[in-house]
C-alpha positions as CSV (number, residue, x, y, z in Angstrom):
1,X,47.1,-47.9,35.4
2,X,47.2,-51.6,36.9
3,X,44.5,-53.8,36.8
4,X,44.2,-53.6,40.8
5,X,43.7,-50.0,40.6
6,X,41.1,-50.0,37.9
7,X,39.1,-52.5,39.6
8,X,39.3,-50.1,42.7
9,X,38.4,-47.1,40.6
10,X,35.0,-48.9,39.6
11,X,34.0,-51.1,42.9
12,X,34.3,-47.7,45.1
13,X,30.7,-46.2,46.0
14,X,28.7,-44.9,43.8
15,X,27.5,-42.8,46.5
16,X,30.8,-40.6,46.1
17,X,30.2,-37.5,43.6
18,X,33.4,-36.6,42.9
19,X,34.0,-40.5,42.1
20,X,31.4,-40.5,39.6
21,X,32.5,-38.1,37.8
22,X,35.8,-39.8,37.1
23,X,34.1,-43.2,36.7
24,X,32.2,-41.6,33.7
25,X,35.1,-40.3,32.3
26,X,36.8,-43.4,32.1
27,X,33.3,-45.1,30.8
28,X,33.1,-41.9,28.0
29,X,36.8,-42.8,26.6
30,X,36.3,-46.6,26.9
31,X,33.0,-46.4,24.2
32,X,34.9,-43.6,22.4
33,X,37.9,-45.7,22.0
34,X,35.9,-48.6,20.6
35,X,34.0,-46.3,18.4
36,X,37.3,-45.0,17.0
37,X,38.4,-48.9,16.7
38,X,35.6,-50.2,14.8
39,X,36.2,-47.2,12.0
40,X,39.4,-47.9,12.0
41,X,38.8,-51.7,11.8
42,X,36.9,-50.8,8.1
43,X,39.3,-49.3,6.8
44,X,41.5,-51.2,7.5
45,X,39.5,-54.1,6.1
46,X,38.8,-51.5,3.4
47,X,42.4,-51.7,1.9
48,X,42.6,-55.2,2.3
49,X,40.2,-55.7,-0.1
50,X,41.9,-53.1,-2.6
51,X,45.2,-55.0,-2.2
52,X,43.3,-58.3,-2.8
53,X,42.3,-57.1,-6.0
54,X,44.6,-59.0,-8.9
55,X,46.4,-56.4,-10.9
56,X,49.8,-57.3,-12.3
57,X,50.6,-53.7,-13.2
58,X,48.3,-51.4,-11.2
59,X,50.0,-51.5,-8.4
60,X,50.4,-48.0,-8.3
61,X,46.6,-47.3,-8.4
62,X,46.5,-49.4,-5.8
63,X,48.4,-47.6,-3.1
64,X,47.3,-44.4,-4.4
65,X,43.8,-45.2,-3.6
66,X,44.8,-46.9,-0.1
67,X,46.8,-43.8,0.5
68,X,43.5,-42.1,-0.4
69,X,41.7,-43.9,1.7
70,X,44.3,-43.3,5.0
71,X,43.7,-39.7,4.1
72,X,40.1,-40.4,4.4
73,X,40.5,-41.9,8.1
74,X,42.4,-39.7,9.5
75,X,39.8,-36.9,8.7
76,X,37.4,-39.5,10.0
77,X,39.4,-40.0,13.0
78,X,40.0,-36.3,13.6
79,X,36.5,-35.8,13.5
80,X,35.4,-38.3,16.0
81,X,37.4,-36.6,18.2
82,X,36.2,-33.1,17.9
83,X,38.7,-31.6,15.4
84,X,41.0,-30.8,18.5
85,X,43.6,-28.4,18.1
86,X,46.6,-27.3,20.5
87,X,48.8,-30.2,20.3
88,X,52.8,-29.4,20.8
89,X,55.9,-30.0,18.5
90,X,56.3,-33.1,19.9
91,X,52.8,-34.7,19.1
92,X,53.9,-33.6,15.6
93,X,57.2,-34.8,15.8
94,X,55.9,-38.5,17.9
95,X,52.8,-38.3,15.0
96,X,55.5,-38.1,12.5
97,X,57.8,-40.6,13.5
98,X,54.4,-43.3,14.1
99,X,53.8,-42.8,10.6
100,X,57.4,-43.7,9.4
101,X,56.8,-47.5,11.8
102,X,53.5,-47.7,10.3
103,X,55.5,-47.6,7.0
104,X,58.1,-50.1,8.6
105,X,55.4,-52.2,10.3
106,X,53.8,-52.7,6.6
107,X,56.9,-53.7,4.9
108,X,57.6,-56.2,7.4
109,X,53.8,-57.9,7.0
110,X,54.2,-57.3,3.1
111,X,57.2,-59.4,3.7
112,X,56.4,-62.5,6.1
113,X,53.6,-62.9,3.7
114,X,55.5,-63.2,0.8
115,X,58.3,-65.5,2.8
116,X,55.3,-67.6,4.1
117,X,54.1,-67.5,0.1
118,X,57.6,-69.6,-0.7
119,X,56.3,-72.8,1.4
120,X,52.8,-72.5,1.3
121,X,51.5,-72.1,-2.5
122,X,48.9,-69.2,-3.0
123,X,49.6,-67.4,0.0
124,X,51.8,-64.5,-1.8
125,X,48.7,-63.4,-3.7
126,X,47.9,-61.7,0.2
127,X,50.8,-60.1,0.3
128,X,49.6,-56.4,-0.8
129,X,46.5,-56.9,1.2
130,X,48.2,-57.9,4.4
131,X,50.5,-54.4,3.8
132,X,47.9,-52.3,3.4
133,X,45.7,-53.6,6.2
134,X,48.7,-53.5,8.5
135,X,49.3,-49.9,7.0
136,X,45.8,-48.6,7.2
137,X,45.5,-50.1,11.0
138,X,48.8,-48.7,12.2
139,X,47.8,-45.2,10.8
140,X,44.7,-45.5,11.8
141,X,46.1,-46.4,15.5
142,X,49.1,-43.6,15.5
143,X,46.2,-40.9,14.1
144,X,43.7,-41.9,16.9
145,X,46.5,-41.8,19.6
146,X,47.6,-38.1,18.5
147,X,44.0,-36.6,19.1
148,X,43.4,-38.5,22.3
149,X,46.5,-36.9,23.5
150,X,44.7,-33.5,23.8
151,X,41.7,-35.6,25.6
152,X,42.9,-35.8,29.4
153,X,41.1,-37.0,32.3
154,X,40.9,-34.3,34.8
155,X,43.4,-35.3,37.2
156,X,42.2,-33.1,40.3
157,X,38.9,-35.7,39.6
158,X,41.0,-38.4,39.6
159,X,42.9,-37.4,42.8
160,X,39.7,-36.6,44.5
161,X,38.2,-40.3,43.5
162,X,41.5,-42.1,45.1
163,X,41.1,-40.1,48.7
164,X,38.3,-41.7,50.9
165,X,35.2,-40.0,51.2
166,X,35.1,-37.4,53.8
167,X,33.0,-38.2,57.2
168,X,30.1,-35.7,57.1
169,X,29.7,-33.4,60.1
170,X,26.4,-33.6,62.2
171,X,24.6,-30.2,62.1
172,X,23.7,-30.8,66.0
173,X,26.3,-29.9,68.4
174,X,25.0,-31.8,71.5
């Protein structure tokens, strides 16, 4: 949705029912959205601080309790969302393949910091943290994306909020 129409969306009256209804809506998924944010925000900020943790050879316990901790969110997530069920095989298949460039996006930021580590002294020892923040906040972002799917607007409200209002008839015929 452009900007334009947003802005119309909100500056129509408020004295339109059918328009209020809509305008709710899109004030309901805008706090929800946050809300869903912020978790994942932690968490993500949560594995940071595991992969900040100097262990030469756990690295293993590491992941397994950032992978424990994804796990975690995405129950989180699910919940926020009110445990929806329904979706199609390709939410699965979309879900699926979100999870594979949340892999890829984490490799890549495991990897820029490491490259960035070869100039700048110190700056590999925030390699594993930048991963699994990146890791944790892509997950967190293709999990929340997957359940809002299955949260639509109702688009008859939405069609009735972009038609102008209706003149109202006069009750005297005279």
């Amino acid at each position: 949705m452009t900007e334009r129409r947003q802005e119309a969306l909100f500056d129509a009256d408020a004295d339109d029912p059918s328009d209020g209804s809509f305008r709710a809506g899109i004030q309901w998924v805008t706090q929800h959205n946050r809300r869903v944010r912020d978790v994942i925000f932690d968490y993500a900020l949560g594995a940071a601080v595991i992969g900040l943790i100097p262990t030469q050879r756990l690295l293993l316990l590491q992941l397994l309790a950032v992978l424990i901790l994804i796990v975690k969110m995405r129950r989180h997530i699910r919940s926020l969302w009110g445990f929806p069920k329904g979706h199609d095989l390709l939410a699965f298949v979309g879900s699926w393949f979100g999870s594979l460039g949340s892999l890829a996006i984490a490799l890549m930021a495991w990897l820029t910091v490491l490259v960035i580590g070869v100039y700048v002294p110190y700056v590999d020892s925030l390699a594993h943290g930048a991963a699994f923040a990146t890791l944790t906040w892509a997950e967190g972002q293709v999990t929340s994306q997957f359940y809002f799917g299955s949260k639509r607007l109702d688009q008859l409200a939405y069609q009735r909020s972009s038609q102008p209002p209706h003149p109202q008839r006069r009750s005297d015929h005279g």
